[in-house]
N, C-alpha and C positions, 0 to 999 in steps of 0.2 A: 938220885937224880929225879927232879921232877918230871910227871908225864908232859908229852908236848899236846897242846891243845889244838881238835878236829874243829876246825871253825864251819859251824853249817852256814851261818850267814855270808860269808864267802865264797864257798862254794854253791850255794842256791844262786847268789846274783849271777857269779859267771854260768850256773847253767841258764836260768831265765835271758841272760843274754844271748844264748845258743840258740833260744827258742826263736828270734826277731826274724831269722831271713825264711825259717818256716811259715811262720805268720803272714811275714809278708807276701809268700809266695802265695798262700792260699785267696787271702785278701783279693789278687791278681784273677783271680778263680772264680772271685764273685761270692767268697766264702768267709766269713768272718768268725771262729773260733769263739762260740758263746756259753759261757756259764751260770748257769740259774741258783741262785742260794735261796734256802726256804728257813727262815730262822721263826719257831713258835716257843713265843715268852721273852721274856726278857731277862734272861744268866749274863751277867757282867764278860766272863770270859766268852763266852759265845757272841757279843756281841761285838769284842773289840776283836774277834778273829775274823768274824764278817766283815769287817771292815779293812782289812787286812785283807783277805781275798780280792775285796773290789778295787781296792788301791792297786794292787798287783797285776788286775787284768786291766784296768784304765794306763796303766804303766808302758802296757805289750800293746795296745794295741786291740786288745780283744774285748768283746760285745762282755756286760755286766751286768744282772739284776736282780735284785735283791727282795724276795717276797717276805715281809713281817706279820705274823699271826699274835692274836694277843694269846697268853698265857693258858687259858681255857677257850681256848678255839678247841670245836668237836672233829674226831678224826675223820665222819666226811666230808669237812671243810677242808682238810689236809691231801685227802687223799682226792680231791675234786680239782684242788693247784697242780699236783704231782700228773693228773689228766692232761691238763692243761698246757704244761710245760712239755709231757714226750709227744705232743702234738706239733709243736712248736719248731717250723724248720729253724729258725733264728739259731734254740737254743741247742747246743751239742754235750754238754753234762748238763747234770741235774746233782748237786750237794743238798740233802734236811741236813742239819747242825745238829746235833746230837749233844745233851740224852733231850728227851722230849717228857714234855708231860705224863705223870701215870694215866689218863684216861687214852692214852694213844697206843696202840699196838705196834710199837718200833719195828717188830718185823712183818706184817703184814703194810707198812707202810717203804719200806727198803725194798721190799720185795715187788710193789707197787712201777718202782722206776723201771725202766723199759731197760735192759741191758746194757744196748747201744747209746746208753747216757749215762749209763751209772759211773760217774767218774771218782766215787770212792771204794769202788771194786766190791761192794757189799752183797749184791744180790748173788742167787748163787749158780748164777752160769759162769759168771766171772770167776766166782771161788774155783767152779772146776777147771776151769780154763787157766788160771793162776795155777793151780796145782798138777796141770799136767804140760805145762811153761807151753799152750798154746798164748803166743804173742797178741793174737786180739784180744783177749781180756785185760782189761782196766786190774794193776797190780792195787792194791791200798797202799796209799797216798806215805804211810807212816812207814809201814817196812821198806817201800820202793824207795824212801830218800834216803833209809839208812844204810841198804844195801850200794845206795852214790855215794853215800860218805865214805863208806869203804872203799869203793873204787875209786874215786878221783883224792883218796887219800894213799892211796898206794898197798893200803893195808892188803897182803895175802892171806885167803879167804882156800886157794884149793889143798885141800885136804888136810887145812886147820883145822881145831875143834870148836867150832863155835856150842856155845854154850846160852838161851834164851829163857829168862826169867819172865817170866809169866807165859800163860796158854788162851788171852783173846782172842776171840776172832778179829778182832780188832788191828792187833799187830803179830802176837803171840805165833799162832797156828800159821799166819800167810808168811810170816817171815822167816819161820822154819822151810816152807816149801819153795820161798826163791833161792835161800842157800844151800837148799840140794839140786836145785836145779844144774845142767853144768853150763861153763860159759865165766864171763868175767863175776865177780862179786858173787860167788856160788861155789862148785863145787865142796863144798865143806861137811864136815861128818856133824852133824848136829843131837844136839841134848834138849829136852825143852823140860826146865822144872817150874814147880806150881805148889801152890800153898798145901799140897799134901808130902810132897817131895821131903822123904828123911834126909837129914843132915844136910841140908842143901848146900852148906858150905865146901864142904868135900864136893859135890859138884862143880859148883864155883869154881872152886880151883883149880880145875880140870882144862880151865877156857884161855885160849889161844883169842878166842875174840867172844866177850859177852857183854848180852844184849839186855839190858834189863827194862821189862816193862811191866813191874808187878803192882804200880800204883799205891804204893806204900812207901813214906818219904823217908828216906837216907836207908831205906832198909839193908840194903850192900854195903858193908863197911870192907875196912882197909884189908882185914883179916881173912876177907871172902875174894881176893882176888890172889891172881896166879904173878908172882912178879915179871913184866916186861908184857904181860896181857894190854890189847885194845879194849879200851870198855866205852860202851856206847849208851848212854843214860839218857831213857824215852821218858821218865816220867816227870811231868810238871806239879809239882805239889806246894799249897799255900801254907807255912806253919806263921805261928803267934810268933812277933818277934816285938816288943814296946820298943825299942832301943831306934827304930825306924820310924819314917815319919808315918808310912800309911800302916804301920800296926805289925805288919808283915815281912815275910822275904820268901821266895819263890825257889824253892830245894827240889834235886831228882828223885829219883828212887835210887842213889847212889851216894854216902858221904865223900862227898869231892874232894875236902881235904886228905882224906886219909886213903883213899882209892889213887889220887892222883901222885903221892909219895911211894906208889907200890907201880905200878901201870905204866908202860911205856906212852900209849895215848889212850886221850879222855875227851873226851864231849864234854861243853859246860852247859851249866842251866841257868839261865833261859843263853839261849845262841848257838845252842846246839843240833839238834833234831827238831827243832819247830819250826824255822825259816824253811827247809828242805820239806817238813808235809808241803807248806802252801806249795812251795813250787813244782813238788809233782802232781799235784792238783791240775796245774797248771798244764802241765805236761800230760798229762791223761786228757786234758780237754780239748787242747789241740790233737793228741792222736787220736779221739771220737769225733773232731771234724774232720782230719782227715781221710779218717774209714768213710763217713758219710759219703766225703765228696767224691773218692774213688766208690 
């Protein structure tokens, strides 16, 4: 029996929907939930997500703007906006698009954002505060929507084995620490394997619920999963396809056919896990106007 499909696009609207009467309340407050995007260079996907974020908050209701750097802009030009912006009562997150230029020091520049904006959880007050499930810290955008996939998909999580393919900080390491956390979409006994990990397979198969975010396209085949396993496939990857018009086709780090003939549920790509980052983006940026405004 085929797996049945986690639709994130679905579940992201109806949470953005959820989001409206907070918004509005605050609005009422004299407060309008604003997010700053700092995009340097011009990366094709980086720009149509930027666009995708703006479209999102013009959507809701909430304040949008969008700062562009050319390509070799110097990082004290970067880090003189990133000033600029936690000055800023308007704005309550602060998102740079990542990855950035080699001349930029990505973490002296993350680390740059004021806490109380960092609304992609990256600085590392937020890590510790993520990690010790203090509720003010801003969770990362990636693991926080897969961990709603999970909940508002029904999937039980306490004292599954969740099993996580790759070790990012990105997604990797934060999303080990919300599913131990306890509470809904958590309690679970967690594995975190990574490109040193023997036989990773025999891991694999171990998962009640796995996460894969190891940035290597269709790497999880059919063989590596546990039958009647959730699998939840993070990664966006572009391979050669001629047979298509623009050259291309946009694969996980999961082979879908053959994972989703094994899998009770699966996330597809794209429509998966990428509607739900933007939206808890979104949702972190309203809860940094809301701390503000209390």
């Amino acid at each position: 029996m085929r797996a049945e499909l986690i639709d994130g696009k679905k579940i992201g609207q109806a949470m953005r929907a959820e989001l409206r009467p907070e918004i509005a309340a605050l609005r009422q407050r004299g407060v309008t939930p604003g997010l700053a995007v700092v995009l340097v260079g011009e990366d094709p996907a980086s720009q149509v997500y930027v666009r995708m974020k703006g479209r999102a908050c013009d959507d809701l209701g909430m304040r949008s703007e969008t700062i562009r750097l050319p390509a070799d802009a110097a990082e004290a030009e970067l880090l003189a906006v990133i000033e600029r912006l936690n000055a800023d009562p308007e704005i309550h997150g602060i998102l740079v698009q990542l990855p950035l230029p080699k001349q930029i020091n990505e973490t002296r520049v993350l680390h740059r954002i004021v806490p109380g904006k960092d609304v992609d959880g990256f600085h590392p007050e937020n890590v510790g505060k993520v990690a010790i499930g203090d509720p003010t810290g801003f969770r990362p955008a990636t693991p926080y929507g897969v961990q709603q996939l999970l909940v508002r998909s029904g999937v039980p999580t306490s004292g599954a084995h969740a099993v996580i393919v790759g070790r990012s900080n990105i997604v990797g390491r934060p999303m080990a620490s919300l599913l131990l956390h306890k509470g809904k979409g958590a309690d679970a006994t967690v594995t975190v394997c990574h490109s040193r990990t023997r036989d990773i397979g025999a891991v694999t198969r171990q998962a009640d619920v796995l996460i894969v975010a190891m940035g290597k396209p269709e790497f999880v085949r059919g063989d590596m999963v546990k039958p009647g396993a959730v699998v939840i496939d993070v990664g966006v990857n572009r391979v050669d396809d001629a047979t298509t018009e623009k050259g291309y086709r946009l694969v996980g780090d999961v082979a879908f056919e053959e994972a989703a003939a094994v899998a009770a549920r699966i996330t597809p790509v794209p429509g998966g896990v990428g509607p739900m980052t933007i939206t808890m983006l979104l949702y972190n940026t309203v809860q940094a106007a809301r701390q503000w405004a209390d």
